[in-house]
C-alpha positions in Angstrom: -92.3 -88.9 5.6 -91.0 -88.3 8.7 -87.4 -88.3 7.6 -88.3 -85.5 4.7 -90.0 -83.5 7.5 -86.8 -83.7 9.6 -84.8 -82.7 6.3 -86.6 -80.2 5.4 -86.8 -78.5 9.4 -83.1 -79.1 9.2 -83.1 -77.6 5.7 -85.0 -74.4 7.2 -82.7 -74.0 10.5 -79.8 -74.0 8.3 -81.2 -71.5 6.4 -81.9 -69.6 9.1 -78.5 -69.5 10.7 -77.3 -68.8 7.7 -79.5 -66.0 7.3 -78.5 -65.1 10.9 -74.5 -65.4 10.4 -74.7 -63.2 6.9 -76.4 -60.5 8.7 -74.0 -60.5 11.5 -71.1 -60.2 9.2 -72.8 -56.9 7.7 -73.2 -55.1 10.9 -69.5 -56.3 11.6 -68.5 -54.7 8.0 -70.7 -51.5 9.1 -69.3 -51.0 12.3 -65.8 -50.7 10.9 -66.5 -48.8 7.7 -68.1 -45.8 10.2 -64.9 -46.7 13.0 -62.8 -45.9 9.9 -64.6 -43.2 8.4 -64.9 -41.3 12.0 -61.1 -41.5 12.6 -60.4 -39.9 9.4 -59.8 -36.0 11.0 -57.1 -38.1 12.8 -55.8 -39.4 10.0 -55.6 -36.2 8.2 -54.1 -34.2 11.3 -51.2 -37.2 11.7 -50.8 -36.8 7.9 -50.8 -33.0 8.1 -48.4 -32.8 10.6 -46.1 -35.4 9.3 -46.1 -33.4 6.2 -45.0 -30.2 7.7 -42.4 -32.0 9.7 -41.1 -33.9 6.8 -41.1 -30.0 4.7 -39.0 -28.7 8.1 -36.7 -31.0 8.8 -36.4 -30.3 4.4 -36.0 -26.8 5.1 -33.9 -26.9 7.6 -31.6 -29.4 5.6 -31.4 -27.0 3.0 -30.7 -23.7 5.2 -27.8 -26.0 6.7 -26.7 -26.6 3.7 -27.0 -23.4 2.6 -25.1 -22.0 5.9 -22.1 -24.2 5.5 -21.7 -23.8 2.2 -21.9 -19.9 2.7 -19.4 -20.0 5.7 -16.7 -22.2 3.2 -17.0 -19.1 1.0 -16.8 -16.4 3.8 -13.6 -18.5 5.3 -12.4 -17.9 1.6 -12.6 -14.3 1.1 -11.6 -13.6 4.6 -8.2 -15.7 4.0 -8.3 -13.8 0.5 -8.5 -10.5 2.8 -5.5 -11.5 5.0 -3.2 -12.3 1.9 -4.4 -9.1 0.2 -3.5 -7.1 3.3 -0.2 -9.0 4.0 0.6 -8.3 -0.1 -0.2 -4.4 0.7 1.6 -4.5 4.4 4.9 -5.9 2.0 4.4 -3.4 -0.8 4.2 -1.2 1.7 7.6 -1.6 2.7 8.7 -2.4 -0.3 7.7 1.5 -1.2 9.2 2.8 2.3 12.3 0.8 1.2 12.3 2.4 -2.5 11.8 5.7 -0.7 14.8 5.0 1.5 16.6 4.1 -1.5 15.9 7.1 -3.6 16.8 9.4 -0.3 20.0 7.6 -0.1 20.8 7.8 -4.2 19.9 11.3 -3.7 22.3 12.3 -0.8 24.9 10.5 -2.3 24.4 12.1 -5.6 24.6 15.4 -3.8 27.9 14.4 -2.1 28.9 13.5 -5.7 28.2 16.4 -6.9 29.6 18.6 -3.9 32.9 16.4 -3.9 33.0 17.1 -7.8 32.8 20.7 -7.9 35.1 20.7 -4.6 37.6 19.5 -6.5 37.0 21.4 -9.5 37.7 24.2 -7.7 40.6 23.0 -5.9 41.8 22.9 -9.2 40.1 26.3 -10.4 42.0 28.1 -7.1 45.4 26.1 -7.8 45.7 27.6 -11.3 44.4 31.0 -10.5 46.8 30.9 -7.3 49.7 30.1 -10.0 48.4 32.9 -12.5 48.1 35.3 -9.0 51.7 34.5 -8.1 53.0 34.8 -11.6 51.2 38.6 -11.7 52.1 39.7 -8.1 54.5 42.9 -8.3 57.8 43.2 -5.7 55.9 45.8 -3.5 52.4 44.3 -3.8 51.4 40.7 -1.4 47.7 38.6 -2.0 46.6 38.5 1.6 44.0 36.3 0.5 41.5 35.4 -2.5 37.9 33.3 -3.3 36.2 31.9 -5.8 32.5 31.3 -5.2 29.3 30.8 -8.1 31.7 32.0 -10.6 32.5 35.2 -9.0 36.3 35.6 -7.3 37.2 38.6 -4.9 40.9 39.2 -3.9 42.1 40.9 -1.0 46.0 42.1 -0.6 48.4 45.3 -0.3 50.6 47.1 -1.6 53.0 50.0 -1.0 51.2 52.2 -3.2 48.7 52.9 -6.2 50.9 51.8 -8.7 51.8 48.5 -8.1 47.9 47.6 -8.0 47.3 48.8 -11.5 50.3 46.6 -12.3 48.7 43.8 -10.8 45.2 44.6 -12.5 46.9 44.4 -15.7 48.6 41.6 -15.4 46.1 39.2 -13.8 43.7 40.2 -16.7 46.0 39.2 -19.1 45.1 35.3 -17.1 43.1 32.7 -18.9 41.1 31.9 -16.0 39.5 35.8 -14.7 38.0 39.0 -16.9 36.5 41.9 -15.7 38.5 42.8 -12.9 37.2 45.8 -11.3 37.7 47.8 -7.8 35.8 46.5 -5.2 37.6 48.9 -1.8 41.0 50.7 -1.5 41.9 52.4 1.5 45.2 53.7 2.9 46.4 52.5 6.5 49.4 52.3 8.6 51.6 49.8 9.2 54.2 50.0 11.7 56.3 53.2 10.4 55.1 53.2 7.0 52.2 53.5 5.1 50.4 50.9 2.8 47.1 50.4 0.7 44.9 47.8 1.3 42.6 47.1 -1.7 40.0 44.8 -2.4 39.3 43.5 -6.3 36.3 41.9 -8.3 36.7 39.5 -11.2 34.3 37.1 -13.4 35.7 33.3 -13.9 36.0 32.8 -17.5 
């Protein structure tokens, strides 16, 4: 009997500590479910503010992204710039040259033209000169003659009235001259004798 008594005490104080430990494990659980739940507004700030860290570093990924990728295209359309003002810097010059060019096609063109009609009427005042000769009376000289925009005025003398109209109506009879007409005639005195000086008008034909 004694032994069941000693069982059963041992029985009891086992259930007891056991009784004991269980409870002390639920405080234990207790305390750390209110440690945990009272850190939480930590939690949530750490949490907060590795969230908006995380969404700046994010954004500011993105806007240096962004920038780079926007400078490549402004380093593009400035080089685009500089080859667009070096293309209008040589067309440029290639239209100052052109200019130069047409200047210097003109001039020469006018020199052209001027040597042309120079010797047109080289040749003009060579065969009028040989018509002139061919009409020129004993008693009358050409002192001198010039053709100029079609018109041609001859100067000379002669010993008197007559041998001009001679000369009129001779040089009209010339293939190169019409309408001769008189411009000035005057009488002067040459030496002993006197002669008259006369100045005509004629059309090229």
């Amino acid at each position: 009997m004694i032994r069941l008594n000693l069982i059963k005490k041992r029985t009891l104080g086992a259930a007891r500590m056991g009784y004991s430990e269980s409870s002390s494990s639920s405080g234990a659980l207790k305390a750390d479910f209110l440690e945990i739940f009272g850190e939480l507004p930590i939690l949530k700030l750490i949490a907060t503010v590795a969230i908006t860290v995380a969404v700046t570093y994010a954004s500011n990924w993105y806007k240096t992204k962004e920038l780079s990728r926007l400078d490549v295209r402004v380093r593009a359309l400035a080089a685009q710039e500089v080859q667009m003002k070096e293309q209008r810097s040589r067309y440029g010059q290639y239209q100052i040259e052109e200019k130069k060019m047409l200047s210097t096609k003109k001039l020469l063109d006018n020199k052209l033209f001027a040597i042309r009609k120079l010797k047109a009427g080289r040749g003009t005042s060579s065969s009028l000169l040989h018509d002139l000769s061919g009409a020129t009376p004993k008693n009358l000289w050409v002192s001198s003659f010039e053709v100029r925009g079609g018109k041609v005025k001859i100067k000379g003398e002669a010993v008197d009235t007559e041998e001009i109209s001679e000369f009129i109506g001779q040089i009209q009879k010339s293939p190169l001259i019409k309408d001769v007409t008189m411009d000035d005639i005057k009488q002067i005195k040459e030496g002993s004798r006197n002669v008259t000086r006369f100045v005509l008008d004629a059309v090229m034909r």
